[in-house]
C-alpha positions as CSV (number, residue, x, y, z in Angstrom):
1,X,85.7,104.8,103.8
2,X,86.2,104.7,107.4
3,X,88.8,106.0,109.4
4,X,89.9,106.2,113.3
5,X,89.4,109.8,113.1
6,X,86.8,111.8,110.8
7,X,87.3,115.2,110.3
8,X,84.3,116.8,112.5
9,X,86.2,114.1,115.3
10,X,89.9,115.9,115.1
11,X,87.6,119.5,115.2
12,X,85.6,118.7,118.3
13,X,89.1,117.7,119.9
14,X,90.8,120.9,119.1
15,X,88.1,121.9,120.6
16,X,88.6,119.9,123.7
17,X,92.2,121.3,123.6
18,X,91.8,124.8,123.2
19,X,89.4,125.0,126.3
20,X,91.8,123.4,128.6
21,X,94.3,125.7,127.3
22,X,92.5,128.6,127.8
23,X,91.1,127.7,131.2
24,X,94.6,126.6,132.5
25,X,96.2,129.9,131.8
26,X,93.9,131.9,133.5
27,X,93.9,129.6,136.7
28,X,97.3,128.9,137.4
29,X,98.1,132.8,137.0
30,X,96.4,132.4,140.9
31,X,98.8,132.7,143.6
32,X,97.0,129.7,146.2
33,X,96.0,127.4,143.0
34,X,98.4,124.2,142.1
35,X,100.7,124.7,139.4
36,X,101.6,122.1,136.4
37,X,104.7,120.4,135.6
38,X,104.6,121.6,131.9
39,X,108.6,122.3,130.9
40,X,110.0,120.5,134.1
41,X,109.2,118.0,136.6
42,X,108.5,119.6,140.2
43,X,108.0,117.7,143.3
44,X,106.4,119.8,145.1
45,X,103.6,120.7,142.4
46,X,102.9,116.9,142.6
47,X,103.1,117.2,146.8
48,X,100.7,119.8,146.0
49,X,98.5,118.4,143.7
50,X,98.2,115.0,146.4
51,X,97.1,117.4,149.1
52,X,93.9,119.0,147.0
53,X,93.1,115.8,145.6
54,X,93.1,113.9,149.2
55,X,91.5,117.2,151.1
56,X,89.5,118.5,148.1
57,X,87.4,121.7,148.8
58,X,85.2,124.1,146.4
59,X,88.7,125.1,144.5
60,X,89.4,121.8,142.9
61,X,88.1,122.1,139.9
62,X,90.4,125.2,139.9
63,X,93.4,123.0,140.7
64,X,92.8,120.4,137.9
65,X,92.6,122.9,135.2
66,X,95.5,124.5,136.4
67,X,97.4,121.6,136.7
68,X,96.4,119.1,133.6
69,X,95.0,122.1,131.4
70,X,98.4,122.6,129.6
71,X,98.1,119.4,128.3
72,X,95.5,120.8,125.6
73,X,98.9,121.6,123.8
74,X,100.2,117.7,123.1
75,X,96.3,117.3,121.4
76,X,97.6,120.5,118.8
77,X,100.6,118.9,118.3
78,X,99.1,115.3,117.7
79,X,96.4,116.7,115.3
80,X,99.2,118.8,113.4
81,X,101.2,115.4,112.9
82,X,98.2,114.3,112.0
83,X,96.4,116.8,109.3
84,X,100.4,117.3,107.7
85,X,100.0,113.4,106.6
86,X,97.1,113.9,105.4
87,X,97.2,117.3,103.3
88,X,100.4,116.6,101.9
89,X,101.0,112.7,101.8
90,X,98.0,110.8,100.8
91,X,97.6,113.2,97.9
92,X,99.2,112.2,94.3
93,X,100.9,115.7,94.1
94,X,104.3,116.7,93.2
95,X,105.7,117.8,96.6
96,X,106.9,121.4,97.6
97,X,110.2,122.8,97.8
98,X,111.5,123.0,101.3
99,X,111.7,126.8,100.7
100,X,108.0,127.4,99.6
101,X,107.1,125.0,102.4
102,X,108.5,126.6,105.5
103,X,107.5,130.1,103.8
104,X,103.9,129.3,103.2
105,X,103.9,127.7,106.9
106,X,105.6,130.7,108.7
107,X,103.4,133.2,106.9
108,X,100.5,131.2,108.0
109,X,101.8,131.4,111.5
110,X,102.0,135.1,111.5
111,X,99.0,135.7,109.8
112,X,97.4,134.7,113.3
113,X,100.5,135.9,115.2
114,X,101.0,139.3,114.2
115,X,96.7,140.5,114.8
116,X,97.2,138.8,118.5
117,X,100.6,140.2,119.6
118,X,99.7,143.8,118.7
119,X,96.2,143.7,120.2
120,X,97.9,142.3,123.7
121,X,100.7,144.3,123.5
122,X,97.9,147.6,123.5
123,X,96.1,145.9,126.1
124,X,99.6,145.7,128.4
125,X,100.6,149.3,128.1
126,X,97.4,150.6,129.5
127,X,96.9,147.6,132.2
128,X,99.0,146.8,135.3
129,X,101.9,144.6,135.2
130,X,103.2,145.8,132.4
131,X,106.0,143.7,130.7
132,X,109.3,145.0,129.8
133,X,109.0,144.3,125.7
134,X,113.1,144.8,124.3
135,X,113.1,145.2,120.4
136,X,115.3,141.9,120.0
137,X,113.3,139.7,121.9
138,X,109.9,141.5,119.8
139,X,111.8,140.9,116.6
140,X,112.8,137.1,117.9
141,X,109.1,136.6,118.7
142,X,108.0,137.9,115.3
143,X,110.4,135.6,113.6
144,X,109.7,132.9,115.7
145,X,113.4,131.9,116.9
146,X,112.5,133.0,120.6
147,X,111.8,129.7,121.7
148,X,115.8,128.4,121.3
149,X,116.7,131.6,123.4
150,X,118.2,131.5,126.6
151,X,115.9,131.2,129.3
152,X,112.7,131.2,127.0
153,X,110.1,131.4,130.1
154,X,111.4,134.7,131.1
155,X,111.2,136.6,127.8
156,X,108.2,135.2,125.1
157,X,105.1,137.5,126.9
158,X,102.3,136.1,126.6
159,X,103.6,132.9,127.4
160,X,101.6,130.8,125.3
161,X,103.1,132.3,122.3
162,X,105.8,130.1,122.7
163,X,103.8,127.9,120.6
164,X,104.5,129.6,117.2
165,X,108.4,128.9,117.4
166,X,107.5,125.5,118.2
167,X,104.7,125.0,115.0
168,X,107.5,126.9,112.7
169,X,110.0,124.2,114.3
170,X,107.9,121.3,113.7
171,X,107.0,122.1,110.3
172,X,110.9,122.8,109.5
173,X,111.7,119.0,110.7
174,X,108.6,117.3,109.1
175,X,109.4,118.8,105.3
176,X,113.2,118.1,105.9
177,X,113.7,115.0,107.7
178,X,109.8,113.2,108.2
179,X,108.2,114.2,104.6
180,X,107.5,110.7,102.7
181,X,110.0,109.1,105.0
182,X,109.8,106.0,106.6
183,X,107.6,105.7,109.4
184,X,110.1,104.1,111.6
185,X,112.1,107.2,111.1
186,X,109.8,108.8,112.4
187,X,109.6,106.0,115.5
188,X,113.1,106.5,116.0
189,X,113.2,110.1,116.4
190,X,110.5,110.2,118.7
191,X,113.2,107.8,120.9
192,X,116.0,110.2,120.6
193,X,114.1,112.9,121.5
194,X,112.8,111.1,124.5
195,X,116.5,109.9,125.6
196,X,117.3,113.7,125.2
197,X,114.7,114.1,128.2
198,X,115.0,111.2,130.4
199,X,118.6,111.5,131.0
200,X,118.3,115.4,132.1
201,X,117.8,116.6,135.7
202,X,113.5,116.7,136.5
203,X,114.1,120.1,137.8
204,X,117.1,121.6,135.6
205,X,117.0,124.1,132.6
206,X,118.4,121.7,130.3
207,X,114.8,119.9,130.1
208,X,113.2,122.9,130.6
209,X,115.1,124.4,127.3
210,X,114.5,121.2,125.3
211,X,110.6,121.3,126.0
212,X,110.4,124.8,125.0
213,X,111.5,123.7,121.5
214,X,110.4,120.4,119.6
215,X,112.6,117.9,121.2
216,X,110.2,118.0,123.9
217,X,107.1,117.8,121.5
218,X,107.5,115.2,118.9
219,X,106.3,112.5,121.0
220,X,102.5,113.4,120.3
221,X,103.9,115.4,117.1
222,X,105.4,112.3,115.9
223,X,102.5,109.9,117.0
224,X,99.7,111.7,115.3
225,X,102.6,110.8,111.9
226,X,102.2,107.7,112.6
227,X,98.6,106.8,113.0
228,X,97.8,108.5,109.9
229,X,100.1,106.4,108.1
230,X,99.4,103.2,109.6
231,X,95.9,103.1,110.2
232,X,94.6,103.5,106.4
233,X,97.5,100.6,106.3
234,X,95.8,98.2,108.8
235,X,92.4,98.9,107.0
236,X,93.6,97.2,104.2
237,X,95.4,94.7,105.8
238,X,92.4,93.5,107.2
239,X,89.8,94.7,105.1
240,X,88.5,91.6,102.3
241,X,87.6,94.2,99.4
242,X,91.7,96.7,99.5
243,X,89.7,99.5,100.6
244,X,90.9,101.8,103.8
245,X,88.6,100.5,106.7
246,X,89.1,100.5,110.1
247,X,86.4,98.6,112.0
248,X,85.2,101.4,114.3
249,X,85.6,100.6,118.2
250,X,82.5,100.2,120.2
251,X,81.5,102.5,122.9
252,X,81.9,100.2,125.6
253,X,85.4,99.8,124.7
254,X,86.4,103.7,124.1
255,X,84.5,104.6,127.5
256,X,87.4,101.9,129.0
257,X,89.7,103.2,127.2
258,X,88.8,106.4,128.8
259,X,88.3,105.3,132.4
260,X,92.0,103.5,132.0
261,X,93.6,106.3,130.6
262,X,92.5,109.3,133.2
263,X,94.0,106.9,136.0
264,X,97.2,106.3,134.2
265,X,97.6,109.8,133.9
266,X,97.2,110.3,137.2
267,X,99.3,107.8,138.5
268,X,101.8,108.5,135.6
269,X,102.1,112.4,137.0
270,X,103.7,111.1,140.2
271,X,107.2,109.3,138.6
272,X,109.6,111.4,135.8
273,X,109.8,108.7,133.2
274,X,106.5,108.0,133.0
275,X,105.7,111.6,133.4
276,X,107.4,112.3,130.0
277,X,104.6,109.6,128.4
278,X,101.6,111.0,129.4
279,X,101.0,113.4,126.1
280,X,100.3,109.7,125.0
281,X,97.2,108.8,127.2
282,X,95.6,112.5,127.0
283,X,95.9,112.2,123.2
284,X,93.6,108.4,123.8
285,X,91.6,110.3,126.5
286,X,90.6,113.4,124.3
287,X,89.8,110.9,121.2
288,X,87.3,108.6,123.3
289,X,85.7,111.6,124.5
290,X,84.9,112.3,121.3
291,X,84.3,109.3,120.1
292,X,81.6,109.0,123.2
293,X,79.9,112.8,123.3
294,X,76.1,112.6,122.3
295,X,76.2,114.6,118.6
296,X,74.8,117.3,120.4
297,X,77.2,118.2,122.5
298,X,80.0,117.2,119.5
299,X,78.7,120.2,117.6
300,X,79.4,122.5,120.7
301,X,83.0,121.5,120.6
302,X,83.3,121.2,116.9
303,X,82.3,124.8,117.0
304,X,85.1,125.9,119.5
305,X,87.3,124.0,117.6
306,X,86.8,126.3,114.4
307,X,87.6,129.2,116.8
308,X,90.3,127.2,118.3
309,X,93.3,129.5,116.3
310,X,91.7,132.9,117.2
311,X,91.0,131.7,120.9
312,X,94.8,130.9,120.8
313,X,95.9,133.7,120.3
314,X,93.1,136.0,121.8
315,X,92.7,134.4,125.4
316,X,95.9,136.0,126.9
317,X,94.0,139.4,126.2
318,X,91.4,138.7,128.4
319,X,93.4,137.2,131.0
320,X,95.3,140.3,131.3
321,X,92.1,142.1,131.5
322,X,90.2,140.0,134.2
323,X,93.0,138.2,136.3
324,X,92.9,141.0,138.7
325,X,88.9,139.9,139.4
326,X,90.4,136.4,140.5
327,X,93.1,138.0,142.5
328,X,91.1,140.8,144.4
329,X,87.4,139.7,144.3
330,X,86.3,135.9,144.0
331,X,87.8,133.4,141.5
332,X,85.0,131.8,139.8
333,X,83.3,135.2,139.1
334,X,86.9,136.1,137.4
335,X,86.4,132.7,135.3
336,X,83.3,133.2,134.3
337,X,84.0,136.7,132.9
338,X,87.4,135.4,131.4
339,X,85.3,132.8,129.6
340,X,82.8,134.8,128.2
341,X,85.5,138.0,127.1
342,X,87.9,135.5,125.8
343,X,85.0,133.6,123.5
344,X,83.6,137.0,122.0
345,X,86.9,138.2,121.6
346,X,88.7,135.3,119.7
347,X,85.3,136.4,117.7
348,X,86.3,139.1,116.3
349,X,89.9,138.3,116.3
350,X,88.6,135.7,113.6
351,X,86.9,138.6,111.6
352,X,90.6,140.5,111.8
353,X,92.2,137.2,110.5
354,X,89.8,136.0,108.0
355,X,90.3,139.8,106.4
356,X,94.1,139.1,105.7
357,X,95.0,137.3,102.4
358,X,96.2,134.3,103.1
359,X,99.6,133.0,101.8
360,X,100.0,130.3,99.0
361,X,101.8,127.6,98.8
């Protein structure tokens, strides 16, 4: 049985994902370094970008992860889509209770959330810069509500744990209103969610707000739905024998793919509508990469993808710890000591994790 996407294929490209994640949160915590349009749509971030891209110097590879890095989160969201459809829809069994669902899922979540917030928040008290942590905002963070809170930016520290409201969100709406639904309800939630956006002010904190929370995320959320409901379909649609085949794409035509994509997304960056479809050509982007990477180099990434949850959640540790390198001293020798902390510590974060029972379902 062949399909568009193997399993070893969606590891390696959460292993894509996670390492542009990680490498964008360190480099846009620089002062001089261009910053993304991630939760709004800035002009002068794109002004910015234009300049370093037509007047590149030794930093530009610095200014790229910075400012396309966050985009490692649209791949999670796709691949979540994706793996739900296929744990819990192409299987014969009697489906969960919403209840059991979204408890199995949020203890799942905290599992991973509860070893990372209490390591960083030991790490802030004793470094500089400490945050201002307020016991509702903790206990909003713990339940993972903090995302729908007023000005969500200024209160979920580390900022990439924002992603846990939006996961507990997300797996909220699929059992509720996507589970064994039609796929075109799926289709045309993704369309109300992106009317939601396009109609809001580029710059205001109504789209900032909705892209905190899953209105802003169930484009690649929705899409990764979809293609794992309609691919097996097309396989035997055009398959002779009924079985679920998908005639594999050669590499000349996913290294196009690839080519075509990283300009559209450049070129996409520079206008708000098509801004808000770009989650669309990473996802193709990060798939022919994988699709074209020598095995060799596929284990590599397959390998960081298995880390991928404890990197998550362990990478903001070692930012904390070696931002000040990038800030006082030289930049890349900051990276490179980020990259290696942040790897062996997501290590052992893993060894914490793997130690706690896991929930069941």
């Amino acid at each position: 049985m062949k399909e568009l996407l193997t399993r070893k294929e969606c590891t390696a490209m959460r292993g894509i994902a996670i390492l542009a994640i990680m490498l964008h949160n360190y480099c846009h915590f620089i002062g001089k370094i261009v910053k993304e349009n991630e939760y709004q749509y800035l002009s002068f971030n794109n002004d910015r970008l234009w300049q370093v891209l037509t007047h590149p110097d030794a930093l530009l590879p610095v200014h790229l992860l910075s400012y396309f890095g966050h985009y490692g989160v649209p791949v999670f969201l796709f691949l979540s889509g994706f793996g739900l459809v296929k744990k819990y829809e192409e299987t014969s069994q009697d489906s969960c209770p919403p209840v059991r669902f979204v408890r199995y899922s949020y203890l799942k979540l905290l599992r991973l959330l509860i070893v990372g917030f209490v390591l960083f928040v030991c790490v802030d008290m004793v470094t500089p810069g400490r945050f201002p942590f307020h016991w509702d905002n903790v206990l909003a963070q713990l339940l993972m509500y903090i995302n729908v809170l007023p000005e969500p930016d200024k209160i979920i520290w580390p900022g990439i744990y924002w992603f846990f409201g939006l996961m507990i969100q997300f797996y909220i709406v699929y059992r509720l209103l996507l589970y064994r639904r039609s796929t075109w309800f799926v289709v045309a939630l993704i369309v109300i969610c992106w009317l939601l956006q396009m109609f809001c002010e580029p710059d205001g904190e109504t789209l900032n707000r909705l892209r905190y929370n899953c209105i802003g995320g169930m484009l690649p959320f929705g899409l990764g739905i979809i293609v794992a409901r309609i691919i097996p379909t097309l396989g035997k649609y055009f398959s002779h024998t009924g079985e679920k085949v998908f005639p594999r794409l050669g590499k000349l035509i996913w290294l196009f793919l690839a080519i075509l994509s990283c300009v559209l997304v450049f070129a996409m960056c520079f206008n708000f509508q098509t801004w808000l479809w770009i989650p669309v050509v990473i996802i193709i982007v990060c798939m022919a990469m994988v699709k074209l990477m020598p095995e060799c180099v596929q284990k590599v990434f397959v390998w960081f993808g298995s880390l991928s949850a404890a990197m998550f959640v362990a990478h903001p540790i070692a930012r904390k710890l070696f931002i000040t390198v990038a800030w006082k001293q030289d930049i890349y020798d900051g990276l490179m000591l980020y990259v290696i902390v942040a790897i062996a510590l997501s290590w052992a974060v893993k060894q914490i994790v793997d130690r706690i029972p896991k929930p069941t379902l």
